[in-house]
C-alpha positions as CSV (number, residue, x, y, z in Angstrom):
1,X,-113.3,91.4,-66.4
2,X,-111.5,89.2,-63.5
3,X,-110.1,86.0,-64.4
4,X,-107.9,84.0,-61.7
5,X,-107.7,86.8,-59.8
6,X,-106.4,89.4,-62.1
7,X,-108.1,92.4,-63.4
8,X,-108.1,92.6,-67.1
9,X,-108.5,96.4,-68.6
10,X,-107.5,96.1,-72.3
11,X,-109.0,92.7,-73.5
12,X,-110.3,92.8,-77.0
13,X,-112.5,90.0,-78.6
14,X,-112.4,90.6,-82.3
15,X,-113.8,89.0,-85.0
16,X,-111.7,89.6,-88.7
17,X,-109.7,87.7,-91.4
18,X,-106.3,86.9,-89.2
19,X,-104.8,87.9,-92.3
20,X,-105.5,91.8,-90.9
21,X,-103.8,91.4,-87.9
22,X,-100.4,93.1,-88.9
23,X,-102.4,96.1,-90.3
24,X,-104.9,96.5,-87.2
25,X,-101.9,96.3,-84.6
26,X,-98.8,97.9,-84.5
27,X,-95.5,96.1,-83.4
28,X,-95.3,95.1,-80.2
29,X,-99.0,96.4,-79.2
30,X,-100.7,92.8,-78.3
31,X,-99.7,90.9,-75.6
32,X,-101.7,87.8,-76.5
33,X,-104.0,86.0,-78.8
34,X,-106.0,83.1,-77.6
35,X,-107.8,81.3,-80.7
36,X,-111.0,79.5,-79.7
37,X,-111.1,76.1,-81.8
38,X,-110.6,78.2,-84.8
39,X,-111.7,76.1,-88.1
40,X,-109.2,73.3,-88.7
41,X,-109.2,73.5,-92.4
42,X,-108.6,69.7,-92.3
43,X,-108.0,69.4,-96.5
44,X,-104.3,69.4,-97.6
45,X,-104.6,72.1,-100.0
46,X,-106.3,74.3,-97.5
47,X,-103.2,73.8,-95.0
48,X,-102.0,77.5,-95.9
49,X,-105.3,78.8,-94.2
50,X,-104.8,77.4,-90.4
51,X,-104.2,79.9,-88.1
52,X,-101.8,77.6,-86.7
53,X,-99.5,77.4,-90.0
54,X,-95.9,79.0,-89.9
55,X,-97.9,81.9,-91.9
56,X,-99.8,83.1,-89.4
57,X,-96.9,82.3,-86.7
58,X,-95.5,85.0,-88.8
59,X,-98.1,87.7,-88.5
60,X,-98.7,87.1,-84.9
61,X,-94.9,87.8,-84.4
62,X,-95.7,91.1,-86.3
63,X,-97.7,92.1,-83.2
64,X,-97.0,90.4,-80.5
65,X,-94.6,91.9,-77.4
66,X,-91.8,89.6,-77.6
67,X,-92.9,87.7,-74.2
68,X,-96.2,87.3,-75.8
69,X,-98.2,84.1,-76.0
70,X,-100.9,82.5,-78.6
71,X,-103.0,80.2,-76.8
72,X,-105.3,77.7,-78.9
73,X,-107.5,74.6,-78.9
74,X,-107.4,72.4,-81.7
75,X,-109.0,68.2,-82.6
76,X,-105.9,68.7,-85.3
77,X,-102.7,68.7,-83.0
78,X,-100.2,67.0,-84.8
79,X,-100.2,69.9,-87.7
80,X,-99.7,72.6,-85.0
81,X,-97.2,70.4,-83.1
82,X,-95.1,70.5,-86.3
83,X,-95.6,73.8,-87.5
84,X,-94.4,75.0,-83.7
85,X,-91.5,72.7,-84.0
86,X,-90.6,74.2,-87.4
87,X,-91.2,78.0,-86.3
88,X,-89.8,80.3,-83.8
89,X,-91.4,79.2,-80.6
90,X,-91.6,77.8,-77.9
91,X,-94.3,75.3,-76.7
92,X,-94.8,76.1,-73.2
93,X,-98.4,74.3,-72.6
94,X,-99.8,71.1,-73.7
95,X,-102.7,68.6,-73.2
96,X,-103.8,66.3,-75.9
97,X,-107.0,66.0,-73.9
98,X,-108.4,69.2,-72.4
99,X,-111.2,67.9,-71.3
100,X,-109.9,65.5,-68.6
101,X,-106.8,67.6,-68.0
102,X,-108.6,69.2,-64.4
103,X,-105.6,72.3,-64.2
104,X,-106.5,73.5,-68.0
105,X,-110.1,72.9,-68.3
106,X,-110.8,75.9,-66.1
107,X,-112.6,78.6,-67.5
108,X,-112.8,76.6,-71.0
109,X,-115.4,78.3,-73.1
110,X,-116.4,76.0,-75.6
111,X,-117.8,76.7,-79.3
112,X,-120.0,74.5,-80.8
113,X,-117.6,72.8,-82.8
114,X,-116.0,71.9,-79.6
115,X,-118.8,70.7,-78.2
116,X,-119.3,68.7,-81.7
117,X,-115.6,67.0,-81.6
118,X,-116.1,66.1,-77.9
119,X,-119.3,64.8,-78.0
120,X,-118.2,62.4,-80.8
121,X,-115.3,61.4,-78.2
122,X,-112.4,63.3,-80.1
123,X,-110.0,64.5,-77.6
124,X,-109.3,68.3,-77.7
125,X,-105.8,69.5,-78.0
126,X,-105.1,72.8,-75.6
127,X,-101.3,74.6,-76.5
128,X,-99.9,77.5,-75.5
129,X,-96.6,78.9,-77.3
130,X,-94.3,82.1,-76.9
131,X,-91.8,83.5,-79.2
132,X,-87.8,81.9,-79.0
C-alpha cells in the first residue's frame, strides 16, 4: 500500500470489540489507530461505549508507542472534544467540517453512515490526537 508517498508494510485493518485491544497488542506494538466514523452511541447512558470516551483513550494508551496517534471522524465532536480535553492528549488535528476542509479530505474513505450524516447536511468532524 502507498499513501502520500510512503510505503506502508505493517498496516492491519481489523474488525473486533475495541474492548480486545490491550489483549491483541502488546505495549508499545501499534503505532496508530485510525477509527472510520465508528458508531456514535448518541444516548447518554451509552456514553461508556464511544470509542472516543476517556475508556477507550485508556486502552489505546495500552498499545500505542508513546508518539502514536488515534485519528477519527465523528458527526458527535463536542463529546470527543471534551473527553480529549479531560484525557492525556494532545489534539493535534481538527476540522469541524471535513468535507470542505480541501488539505484533510484527501484520501477520505467514507462509510455509509458518513455518507448518511453528510447527505443530510451534518458537517463531519475529522481529529487527530497523540499522547501528552
Amino acid at each position: 500500500l502507498e499513501e502520500a508517498g510512503e510505503k506502508f508494510s505493517n498496516l492491519v485493518f481489523i474488525r473486533v470489540d475495541a474492548r480486545l485491544l490491550p489483549e491483541i497488542f502488546e505495549k508499545d506494538e501499534v503505532d496508530g489507530i485510525y477509527l472510520n466514523f465508528s458508531d456514535p452511541w448518541p444516548k447518554a447512558r451509552h456514553a461508556k461505549r464511544r470509542l472516543t470516551s476517556r475508556e477507550f483513550l485508556k486502552r489505546y494508551e495500552q498499545v500505542l508507542k508513546k508518539e502514536g496517534t488515534v485519528e477519527f471522524k465523528t458527526d458527535n465532536r463536542e463529546f470527543s472534544l471534551e473527553e480529549v480535553k479531560e484525557s492525556d492528549w494532545n489534539l493535534e488535528v481538527c476540522t469541524f467540517d471535513l468535507h470542505h476542509d480541501e488539505e484533510l479530505v484527501k484520501g477520505n474513505v467514507m462509510t455509509e453512515y458518513e455518507e448518511k450524516f453528510s447527505s443530510m447536511g451534518n458537517p463531519i468532524c475529522k481529529m487527530v490526537i497523540r499522547q501528552k
